[in-house]
C-alpha positions as a Markdown table, in Angstrom:
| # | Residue | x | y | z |
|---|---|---|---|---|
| 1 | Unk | 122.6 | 8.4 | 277.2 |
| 2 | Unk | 121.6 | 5.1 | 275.5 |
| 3 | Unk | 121.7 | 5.5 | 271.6 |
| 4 | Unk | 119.5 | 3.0 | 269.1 |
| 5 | Unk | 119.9 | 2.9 | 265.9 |
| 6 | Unk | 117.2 | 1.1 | 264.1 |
| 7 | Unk | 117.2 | -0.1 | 260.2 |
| 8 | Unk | 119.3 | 2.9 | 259.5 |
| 9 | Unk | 119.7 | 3.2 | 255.8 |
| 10 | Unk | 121.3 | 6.6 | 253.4 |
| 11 | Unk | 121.3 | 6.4 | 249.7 |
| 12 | Unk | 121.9 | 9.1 | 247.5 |
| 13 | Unk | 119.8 | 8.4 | 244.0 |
| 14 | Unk | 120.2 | 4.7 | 243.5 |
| 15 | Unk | 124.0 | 4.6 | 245.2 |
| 16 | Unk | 123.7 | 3.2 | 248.6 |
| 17 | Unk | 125.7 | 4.4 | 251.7 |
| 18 | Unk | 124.1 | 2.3 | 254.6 |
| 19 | Unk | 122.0 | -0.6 | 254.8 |
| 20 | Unk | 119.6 | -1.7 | 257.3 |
| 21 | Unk | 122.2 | -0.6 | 259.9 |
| 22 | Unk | 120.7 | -1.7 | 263.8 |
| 23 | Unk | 122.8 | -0.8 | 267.2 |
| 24 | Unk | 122.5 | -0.2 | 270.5 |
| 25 | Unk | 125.3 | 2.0 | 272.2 |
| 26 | Unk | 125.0 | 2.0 | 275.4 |
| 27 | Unk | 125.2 | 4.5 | 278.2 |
| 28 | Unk | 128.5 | 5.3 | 278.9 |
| 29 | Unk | 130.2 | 3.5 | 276.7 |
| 30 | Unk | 133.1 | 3.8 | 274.1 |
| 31 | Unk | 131.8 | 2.9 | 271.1 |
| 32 | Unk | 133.7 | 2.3 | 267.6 |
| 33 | Unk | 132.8 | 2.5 | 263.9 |
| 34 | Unk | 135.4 | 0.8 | 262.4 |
| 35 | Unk | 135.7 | -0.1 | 258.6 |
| 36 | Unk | 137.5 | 0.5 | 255.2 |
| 37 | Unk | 136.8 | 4.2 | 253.3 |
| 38 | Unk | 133.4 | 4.3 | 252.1 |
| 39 | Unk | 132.0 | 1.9 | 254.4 |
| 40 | Unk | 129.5 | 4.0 | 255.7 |
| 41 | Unk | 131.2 | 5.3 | 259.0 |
| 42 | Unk | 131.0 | 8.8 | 258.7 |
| 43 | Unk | 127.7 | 9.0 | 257.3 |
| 44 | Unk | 126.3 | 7.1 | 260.7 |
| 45 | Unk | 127.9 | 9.5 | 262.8 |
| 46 | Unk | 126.4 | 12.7 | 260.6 |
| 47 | Unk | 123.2 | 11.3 | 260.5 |
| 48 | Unk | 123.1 | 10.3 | 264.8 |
| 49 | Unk | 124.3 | 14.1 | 264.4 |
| 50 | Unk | 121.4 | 15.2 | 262.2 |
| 51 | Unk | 124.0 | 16.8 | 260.0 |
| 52 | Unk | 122.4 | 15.0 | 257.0 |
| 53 | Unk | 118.7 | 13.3 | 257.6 |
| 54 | Unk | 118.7 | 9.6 | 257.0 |
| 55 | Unk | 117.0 | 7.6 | 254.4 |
| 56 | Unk | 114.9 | 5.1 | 255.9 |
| 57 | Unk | 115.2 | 4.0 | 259.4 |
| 58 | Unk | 114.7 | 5.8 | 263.3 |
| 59 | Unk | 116.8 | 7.3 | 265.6 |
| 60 | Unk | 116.7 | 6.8 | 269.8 |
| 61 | Unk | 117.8 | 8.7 | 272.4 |
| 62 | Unk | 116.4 | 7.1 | 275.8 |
| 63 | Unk | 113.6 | 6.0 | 274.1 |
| 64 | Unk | 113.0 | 9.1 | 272.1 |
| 65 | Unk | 112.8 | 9.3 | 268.8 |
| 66 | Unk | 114.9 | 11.6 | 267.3 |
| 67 | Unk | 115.1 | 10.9 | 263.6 |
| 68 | Unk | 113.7 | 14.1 | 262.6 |
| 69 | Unk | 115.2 | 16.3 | 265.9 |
| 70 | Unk | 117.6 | 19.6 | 264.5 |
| 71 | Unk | 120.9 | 19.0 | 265.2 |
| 72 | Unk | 120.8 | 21.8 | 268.0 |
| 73 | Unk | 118.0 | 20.1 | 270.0 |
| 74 | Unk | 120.1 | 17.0 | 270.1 |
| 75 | Unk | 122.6 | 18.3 | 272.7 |
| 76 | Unk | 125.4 | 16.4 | 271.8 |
| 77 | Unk | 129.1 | 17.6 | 271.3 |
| 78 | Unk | 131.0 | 16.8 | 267.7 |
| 79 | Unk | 135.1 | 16.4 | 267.7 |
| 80 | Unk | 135.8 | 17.1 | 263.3 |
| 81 | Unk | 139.1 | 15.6 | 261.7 |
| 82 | Unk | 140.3 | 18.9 | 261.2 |
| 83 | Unk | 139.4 | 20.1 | 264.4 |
| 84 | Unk | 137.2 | 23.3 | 263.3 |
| 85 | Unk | 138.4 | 25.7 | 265.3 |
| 86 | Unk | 138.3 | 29.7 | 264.8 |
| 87 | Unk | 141.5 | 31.2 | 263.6 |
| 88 | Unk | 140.9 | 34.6 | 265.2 |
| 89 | Unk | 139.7 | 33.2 | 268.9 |
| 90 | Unk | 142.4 | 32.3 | 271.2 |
| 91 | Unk | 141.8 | 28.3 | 272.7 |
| 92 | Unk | 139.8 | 30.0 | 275.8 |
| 93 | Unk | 137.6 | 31.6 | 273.4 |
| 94 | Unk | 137.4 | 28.7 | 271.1 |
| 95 | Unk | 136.1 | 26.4 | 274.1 |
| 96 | Unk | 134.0 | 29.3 | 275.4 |
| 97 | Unk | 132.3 | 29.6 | 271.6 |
| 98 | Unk | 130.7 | 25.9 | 271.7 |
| 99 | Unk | 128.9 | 27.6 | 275.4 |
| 100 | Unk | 127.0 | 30.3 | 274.1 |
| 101 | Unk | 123.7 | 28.1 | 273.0 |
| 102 | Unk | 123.8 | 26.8 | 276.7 |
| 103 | Unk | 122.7 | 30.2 | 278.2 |
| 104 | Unk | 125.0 | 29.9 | 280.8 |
| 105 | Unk | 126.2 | 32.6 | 282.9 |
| 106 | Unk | 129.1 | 34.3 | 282.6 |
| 107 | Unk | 130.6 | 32.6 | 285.7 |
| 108 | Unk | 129.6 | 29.4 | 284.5 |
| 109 | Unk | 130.8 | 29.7 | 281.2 |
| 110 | Unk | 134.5 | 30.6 | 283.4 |
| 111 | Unk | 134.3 | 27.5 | 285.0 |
| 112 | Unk | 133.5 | 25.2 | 282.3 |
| 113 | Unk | 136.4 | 26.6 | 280.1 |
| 114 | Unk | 138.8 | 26.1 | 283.2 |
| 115 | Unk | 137.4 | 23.0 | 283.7 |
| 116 | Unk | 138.2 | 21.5 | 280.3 |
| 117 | Unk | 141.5 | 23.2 | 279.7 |
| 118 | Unk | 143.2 | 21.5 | 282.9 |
| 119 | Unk | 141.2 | 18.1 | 281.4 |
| 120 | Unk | 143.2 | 18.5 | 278.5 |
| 121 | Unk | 146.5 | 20.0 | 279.8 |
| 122 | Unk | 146.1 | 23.2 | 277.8 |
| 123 | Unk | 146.0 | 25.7 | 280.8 |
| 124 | Unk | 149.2 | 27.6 | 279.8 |
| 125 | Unk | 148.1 | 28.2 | 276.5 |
| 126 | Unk | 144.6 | 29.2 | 276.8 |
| 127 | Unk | 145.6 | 32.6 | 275.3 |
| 128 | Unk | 147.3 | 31.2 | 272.6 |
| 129 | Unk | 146.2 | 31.0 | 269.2 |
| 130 | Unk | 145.4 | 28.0 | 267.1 |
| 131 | Unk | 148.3 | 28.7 | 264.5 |
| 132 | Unk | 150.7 | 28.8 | 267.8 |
| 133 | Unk | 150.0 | 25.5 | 268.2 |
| 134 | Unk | 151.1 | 21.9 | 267.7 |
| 135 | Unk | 148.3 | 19.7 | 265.6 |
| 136 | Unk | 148.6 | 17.8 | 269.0 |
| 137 | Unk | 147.7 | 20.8 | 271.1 |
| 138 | Unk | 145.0 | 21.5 | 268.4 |
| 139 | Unk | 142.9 | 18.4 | 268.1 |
| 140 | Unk | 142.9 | 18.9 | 272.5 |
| 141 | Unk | 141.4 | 22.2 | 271.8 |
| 142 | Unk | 138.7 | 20.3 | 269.9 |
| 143 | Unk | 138.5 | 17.7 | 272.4 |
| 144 | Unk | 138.0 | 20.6 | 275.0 |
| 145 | Unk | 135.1 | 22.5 | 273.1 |
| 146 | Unk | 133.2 | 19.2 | 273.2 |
| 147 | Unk | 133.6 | 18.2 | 276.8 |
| 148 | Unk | 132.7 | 21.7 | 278.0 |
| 149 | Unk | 129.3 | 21.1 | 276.6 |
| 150 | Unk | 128.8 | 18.4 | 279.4 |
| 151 | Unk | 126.8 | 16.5 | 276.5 |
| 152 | Unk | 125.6 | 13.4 | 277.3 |
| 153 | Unk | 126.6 | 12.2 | 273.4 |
| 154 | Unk | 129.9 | 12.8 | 272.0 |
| 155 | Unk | 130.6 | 12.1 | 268.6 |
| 156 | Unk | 134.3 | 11.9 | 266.7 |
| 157 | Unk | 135.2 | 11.4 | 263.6 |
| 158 | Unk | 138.3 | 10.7 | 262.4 |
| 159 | Unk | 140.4 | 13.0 | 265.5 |
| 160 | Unk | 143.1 | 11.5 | 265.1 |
| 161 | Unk | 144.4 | 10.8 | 261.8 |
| 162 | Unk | 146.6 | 14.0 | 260.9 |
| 163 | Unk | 148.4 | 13.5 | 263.4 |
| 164 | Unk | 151.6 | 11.8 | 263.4 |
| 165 | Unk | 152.0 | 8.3 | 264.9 |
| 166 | Unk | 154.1 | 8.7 | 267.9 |
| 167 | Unk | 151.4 | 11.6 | 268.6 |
| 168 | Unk | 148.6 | 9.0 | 267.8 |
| 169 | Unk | 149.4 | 7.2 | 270.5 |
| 170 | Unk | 150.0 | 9.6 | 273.2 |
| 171 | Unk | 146.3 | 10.8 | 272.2 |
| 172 | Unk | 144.4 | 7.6 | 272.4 |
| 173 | Unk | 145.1 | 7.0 | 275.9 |
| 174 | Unk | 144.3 | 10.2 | 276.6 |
| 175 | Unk | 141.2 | 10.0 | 275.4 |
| 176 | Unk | 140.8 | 6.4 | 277.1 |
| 177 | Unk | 141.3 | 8.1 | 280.3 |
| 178 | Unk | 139.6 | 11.6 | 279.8 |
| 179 | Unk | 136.2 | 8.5 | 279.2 |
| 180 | Unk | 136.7 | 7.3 | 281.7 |
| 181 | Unk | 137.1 | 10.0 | 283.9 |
| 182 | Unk | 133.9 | 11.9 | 282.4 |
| 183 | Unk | 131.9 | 8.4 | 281.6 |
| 184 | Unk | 130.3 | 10.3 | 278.5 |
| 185 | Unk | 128.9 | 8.5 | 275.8 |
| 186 | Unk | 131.1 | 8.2 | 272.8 |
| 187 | Unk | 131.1 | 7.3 | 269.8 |
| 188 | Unk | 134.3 | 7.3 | 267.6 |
| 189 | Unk | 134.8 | 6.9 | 263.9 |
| 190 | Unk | 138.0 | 5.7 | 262.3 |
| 191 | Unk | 139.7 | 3.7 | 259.3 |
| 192 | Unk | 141.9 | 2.4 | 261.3 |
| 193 | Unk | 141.6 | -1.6 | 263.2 |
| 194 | Unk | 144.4 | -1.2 | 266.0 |
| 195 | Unk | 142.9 | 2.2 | 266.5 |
| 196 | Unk | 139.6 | 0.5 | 267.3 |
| 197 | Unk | 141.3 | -2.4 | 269.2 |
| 198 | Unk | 142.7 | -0.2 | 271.6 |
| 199 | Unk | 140.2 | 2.4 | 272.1 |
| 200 | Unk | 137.0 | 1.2 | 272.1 |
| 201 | Unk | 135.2 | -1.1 | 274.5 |
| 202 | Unk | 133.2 | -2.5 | 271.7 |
| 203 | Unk | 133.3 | -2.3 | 268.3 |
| 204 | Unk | 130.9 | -2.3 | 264.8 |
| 205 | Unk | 132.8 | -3.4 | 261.8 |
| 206 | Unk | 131.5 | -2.0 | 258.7 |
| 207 | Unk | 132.3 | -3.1 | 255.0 |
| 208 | Unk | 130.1 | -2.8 | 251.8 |
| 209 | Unk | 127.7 | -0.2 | 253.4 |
| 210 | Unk | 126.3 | -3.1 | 256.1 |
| 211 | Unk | 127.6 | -3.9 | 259.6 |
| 212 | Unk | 129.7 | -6.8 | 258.6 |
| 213 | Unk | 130.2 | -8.0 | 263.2 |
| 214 | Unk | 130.2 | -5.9 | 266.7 |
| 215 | Unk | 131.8 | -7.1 | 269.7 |
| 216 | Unk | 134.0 | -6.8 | 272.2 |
| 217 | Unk | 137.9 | -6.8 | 270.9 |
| 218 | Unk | 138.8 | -9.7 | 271.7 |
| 219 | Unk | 135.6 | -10.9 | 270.6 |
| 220 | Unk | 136.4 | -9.9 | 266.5 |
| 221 | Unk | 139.8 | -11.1 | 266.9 |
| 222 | Unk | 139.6 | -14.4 | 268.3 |
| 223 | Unk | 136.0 | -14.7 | 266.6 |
| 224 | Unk | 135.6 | -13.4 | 263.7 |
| 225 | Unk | 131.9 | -13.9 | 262.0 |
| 226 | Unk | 133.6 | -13.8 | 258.5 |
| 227 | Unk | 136.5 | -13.7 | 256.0 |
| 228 | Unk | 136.3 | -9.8 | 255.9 |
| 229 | Unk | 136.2 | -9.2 | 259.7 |
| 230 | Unk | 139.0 | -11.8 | 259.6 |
| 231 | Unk | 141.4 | -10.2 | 257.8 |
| 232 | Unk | 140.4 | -6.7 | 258.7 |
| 233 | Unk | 140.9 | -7.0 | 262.6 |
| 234 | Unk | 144.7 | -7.9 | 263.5 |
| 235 | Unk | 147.6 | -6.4 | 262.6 |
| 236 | Unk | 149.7 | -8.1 | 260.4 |
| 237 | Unk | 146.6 | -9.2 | 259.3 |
| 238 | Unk | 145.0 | -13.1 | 259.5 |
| 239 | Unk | 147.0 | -15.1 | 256.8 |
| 240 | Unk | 143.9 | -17.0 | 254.2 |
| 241 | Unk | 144.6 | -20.1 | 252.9 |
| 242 | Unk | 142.5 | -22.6 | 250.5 |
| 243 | Unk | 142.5 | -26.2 | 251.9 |
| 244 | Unk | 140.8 | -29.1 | 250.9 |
| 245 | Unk | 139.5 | -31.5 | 254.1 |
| 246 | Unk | 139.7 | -35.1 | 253.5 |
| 247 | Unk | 136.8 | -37.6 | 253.7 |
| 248 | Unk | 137.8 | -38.5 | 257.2 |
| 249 | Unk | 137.7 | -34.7 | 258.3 |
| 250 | Unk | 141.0 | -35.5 | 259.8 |
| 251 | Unk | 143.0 | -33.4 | 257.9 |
| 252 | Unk | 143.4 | -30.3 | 255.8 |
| 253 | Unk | 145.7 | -30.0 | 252.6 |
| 254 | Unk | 146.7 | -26.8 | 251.2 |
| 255 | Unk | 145.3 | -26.4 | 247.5 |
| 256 | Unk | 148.6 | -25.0 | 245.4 |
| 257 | Unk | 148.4 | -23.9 | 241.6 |
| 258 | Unk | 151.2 | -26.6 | 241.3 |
| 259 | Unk | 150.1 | -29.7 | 241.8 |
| 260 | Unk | 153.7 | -31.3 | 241.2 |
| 261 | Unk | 154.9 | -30.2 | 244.8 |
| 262 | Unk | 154.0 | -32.0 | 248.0 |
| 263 | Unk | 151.2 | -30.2 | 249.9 |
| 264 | Unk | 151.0 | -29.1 | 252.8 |
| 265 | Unk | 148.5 | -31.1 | 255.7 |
| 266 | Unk | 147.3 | -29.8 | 259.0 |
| 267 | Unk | 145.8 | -32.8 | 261.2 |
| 268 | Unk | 142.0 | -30.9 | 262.0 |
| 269 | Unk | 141.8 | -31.5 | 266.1 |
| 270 | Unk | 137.9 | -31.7 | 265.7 |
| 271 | Unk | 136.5 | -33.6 | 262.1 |
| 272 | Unk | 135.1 | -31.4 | 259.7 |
| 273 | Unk | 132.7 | -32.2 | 256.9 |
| 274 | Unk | 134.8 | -33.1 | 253.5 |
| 275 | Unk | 135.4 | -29.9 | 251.3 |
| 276 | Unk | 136.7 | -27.3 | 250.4 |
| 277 | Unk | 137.1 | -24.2 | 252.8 |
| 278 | Unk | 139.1 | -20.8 | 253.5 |
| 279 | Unk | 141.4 | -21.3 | 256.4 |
| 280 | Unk | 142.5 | -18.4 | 258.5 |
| 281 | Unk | 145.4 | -18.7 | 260.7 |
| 282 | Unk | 146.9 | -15.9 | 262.8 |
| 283 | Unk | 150.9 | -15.1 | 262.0 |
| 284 | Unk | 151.6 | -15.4 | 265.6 |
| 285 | Unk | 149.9 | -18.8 | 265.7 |
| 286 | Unk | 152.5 | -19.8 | 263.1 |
| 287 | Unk | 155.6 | -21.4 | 264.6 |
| 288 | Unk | 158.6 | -21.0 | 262.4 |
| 289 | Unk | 162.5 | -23.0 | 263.1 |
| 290 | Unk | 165.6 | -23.1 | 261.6 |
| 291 | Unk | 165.2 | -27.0 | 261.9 |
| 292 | Unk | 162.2 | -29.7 | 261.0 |
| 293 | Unk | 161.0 | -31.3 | 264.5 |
| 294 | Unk | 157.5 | -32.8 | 263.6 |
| 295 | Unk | 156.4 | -34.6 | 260.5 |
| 296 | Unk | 153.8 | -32.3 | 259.9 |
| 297 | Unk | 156.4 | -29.4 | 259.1 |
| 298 | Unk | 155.8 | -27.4 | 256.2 |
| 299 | Unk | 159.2 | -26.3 | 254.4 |
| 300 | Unk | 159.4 | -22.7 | 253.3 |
| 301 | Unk | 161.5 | -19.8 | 252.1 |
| 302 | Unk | 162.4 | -17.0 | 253.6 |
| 303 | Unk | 161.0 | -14.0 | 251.5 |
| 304 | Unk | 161.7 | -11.1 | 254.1 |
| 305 | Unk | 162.1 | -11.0 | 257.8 |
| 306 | Unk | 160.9 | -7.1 | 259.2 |
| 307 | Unk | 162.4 | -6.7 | 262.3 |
| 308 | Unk | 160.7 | -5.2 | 265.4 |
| 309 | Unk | 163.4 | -4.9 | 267.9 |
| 310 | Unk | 162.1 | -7.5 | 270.3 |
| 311 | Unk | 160.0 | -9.7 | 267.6 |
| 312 | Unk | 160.0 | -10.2 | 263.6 |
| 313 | Unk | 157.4 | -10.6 | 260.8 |
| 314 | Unk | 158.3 | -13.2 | 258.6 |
| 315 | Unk | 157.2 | -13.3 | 255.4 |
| 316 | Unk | 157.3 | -17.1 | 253.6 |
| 317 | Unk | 156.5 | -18.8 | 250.8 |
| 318 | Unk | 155.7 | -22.3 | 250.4 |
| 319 | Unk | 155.8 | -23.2 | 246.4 |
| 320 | Unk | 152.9 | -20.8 | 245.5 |
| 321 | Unk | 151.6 | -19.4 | 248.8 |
| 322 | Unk | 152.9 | -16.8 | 250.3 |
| 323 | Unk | 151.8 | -15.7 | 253.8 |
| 324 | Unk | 153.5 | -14.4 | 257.5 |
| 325 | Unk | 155.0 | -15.9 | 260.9 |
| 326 | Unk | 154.8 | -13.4 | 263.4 |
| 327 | Unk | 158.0 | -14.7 | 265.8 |
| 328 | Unk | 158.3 | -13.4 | 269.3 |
| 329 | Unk | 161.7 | -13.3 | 269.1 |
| 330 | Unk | 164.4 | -11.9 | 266.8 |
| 331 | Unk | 165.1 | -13.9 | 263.6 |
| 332 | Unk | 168.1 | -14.1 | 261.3 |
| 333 | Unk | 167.7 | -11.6 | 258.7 |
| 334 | Unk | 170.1 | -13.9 | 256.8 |
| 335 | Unk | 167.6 | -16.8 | 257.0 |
| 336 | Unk | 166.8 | -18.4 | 253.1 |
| 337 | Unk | 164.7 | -21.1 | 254.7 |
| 338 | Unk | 162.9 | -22.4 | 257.3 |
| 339 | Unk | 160.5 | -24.9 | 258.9 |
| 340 | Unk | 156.7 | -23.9 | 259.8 |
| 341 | Unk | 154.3 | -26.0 | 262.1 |
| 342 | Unk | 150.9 | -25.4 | 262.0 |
| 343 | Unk | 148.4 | -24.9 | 264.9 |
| 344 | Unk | 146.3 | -28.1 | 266.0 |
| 345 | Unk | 144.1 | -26.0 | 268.7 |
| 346 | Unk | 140.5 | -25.9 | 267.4 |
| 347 | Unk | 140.6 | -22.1 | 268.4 |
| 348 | Unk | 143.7 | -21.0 | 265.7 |
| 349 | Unk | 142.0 | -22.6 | 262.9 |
| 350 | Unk | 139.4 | -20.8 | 261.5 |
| 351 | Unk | 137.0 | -22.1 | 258.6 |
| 352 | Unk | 135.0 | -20.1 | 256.7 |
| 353 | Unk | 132.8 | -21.4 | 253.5 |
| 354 | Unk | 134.5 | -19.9 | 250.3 |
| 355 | Unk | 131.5 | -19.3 | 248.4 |
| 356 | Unk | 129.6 | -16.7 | 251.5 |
| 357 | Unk | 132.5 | -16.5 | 253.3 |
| 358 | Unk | 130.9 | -16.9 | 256.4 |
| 359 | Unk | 132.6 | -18.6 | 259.2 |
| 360 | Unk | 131.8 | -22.2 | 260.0 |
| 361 | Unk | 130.5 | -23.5 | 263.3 |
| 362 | Unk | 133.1 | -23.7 | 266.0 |
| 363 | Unk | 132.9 | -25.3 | 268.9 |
| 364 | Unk | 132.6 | -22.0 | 270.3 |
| 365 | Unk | 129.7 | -21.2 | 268.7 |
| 366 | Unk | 128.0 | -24.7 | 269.7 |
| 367 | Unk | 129.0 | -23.6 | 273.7 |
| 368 | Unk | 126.3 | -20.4 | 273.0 |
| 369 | Unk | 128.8 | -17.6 | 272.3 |
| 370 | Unk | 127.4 | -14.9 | 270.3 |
| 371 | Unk | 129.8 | -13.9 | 267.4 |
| 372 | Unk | 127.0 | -12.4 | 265.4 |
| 373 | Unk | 126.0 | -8.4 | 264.7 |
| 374 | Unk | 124.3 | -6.7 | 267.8 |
């Protein structure tokens, strides 16, 4: 099922929720709404829903308008954060409950709650209880209920996120694989970027009740459309700097509270118009030594290394900015200071104008490559 959402907008009195929100999700596809609380994300997936009628705006289905459709002719299947299920049914029950508006028969209705329990590995405990169970078995319960259905359109908000981490894991690639073993259409709500960077196939960004980018993953993180997506996609997130580019456009100087201490310069592989910008660098674009090999390296301190096992945030400080290395490698915990280098490949340095912070044009962009809203 192909879903459209056109000019989509909520507001409750004079508060807005959503604004002039426009997607296509298409059929088949795992689809993510992605964004801080409040953003809007929840609200989208109620509304597509028609759990709550939107404000302005249409709906699509295929091509049919569903803006003012009850939820029940929708036929669609919704996974809840707290996973809804009845206290008093046993799981087979609890899958067989979300059947009964399907008129199926009584055979079919058998098959359909088999069917999803060996999906979801819950065969063994389809007599079971929900308070006999693990959150982890719970939330497959859910999961179950929905795929039953054989909706076209399944909607989840949130599944995930009272669960604990090592659990969060072992659930997103289940439900990867149980997407791409059913090729429903999905869409999937959650707070949380590496979440979204590992789940879905493509992703809308949300922030200040507007789609702030949607792309691919790789697409947000390697181009990000502005200062917010930026920083919001990556994990540790994309370190900001303000920088000054000369009237050559050869170079760009780090602008410090202090102007006493020797800034630092990045040589700019393509010229840039003289200004002032944002610069965003990722921390594993960073490259940190114990020892000064290039003339261009920026001396820092050491203000905490966190180490993963095989690699290490490094958090630094250069006079007044402070921002992180991420090393692939272990680094001496002991460590008071250090050398950083810079990136000089036009696709680590990204520019954005400080007063929109939108990002500047990249020779990406120049090639034709789409880093805008869709």
């Amino acid at each position: 099922m192909v879903i459209k959402l056109a000019h989509l907008s909520k507001h409750y009195g004079d508060t807005p929720v959503l604004e002039d929100i426009d997607a296509t999700i298409e059929e088949g596809e795992f689809y993510v709404l992605v964004g801080p609380s409040g953003s809007g994300k929840s609200t989208i997936l109620r509304i597509i829903a028609g759990l709550i009628p939107a404000s302005g705006g249409d709906i699509y289905f295929n091509d049919k308008k569903v803006t003012e459709a009850a939820p029940k002719d929708r036929h669609l299947a919704m996974v809840f954060q707290n996973y809804a299920l009845l206290p008093f049914m046993s799981v087979a029950e609890n899958i067989r409950f979300g059947l009964h508006n399907l008129h199926l028969s009584e055979a079919e209705e058998n098959d359909r709650v088999a069917d999803a329990l060996k999906m979801v590995h819950l065969t063994e405990l389809a007599d079971r209880k929900p308070k006999e169970l693990s959150g982890g078995q719970q939330q497959r319960v859910a999961v179950a209920r929905a795929i039953a259905t054989k909706a076209n359109l399944v909607l989840m908000d949130e599944p995930l996120s009272n669960l604990d981490a090592q659990l969060r894991n072992e659930m997103r690639e289940e439900l990867v694989e149980l997407h791409k073993e059913l090729k429903m259409t999905l869409i999937y709500v959650t707070h949380d970027q590496t979440e979204a960077m590992t789940m879905g196939e493509r992703i809308m960004v949300l922030n200040d009740h507007k789609v702030q980018q949607v792309g691919t993953p790789l697409d947000l993180y390697n181009h990000p459309r502005n200062e917010f997506v930026a920083t919001f996609i990556g994990s540790p997130k994309m370190n900001m700097f303000t920088v000054a580019v000369d009237e050559l456009g050869k170079t760009a100087t780090l602008v410090m509270t202090d102007e006493d201490q020797r800034p630092a310069v990045i040589p700019l592989p393509e010229p840039l118009p003289a200004g002032t910008y944002r610069l965003g660098v990722r921390p594993e674009k960073i490259k940190l030594s114990l020892t000064s090999t290039s003339a261009y390296d920026v001396p820092v301190q050491v203000v905490n290394v966190a180490s993963l096992g095989r690699a290490s945030n490094v958090t630094l400080r250069n006079h007044d900015i402070e921002f992180i290395a991420d090393v692939a490698e272990q680094f001496p915990e002991d460590a008071q200071a250090a050398f950083v280098t810079f990136p000089t490949e036009a696709a680590d340095l990204h520019f954005f104008a400080p007063d929109t912070g939108l990002a500047v044009a990249s020779p990406e962009e120049k090639a034709g490559v789409s880093h805008g809203v869709a």
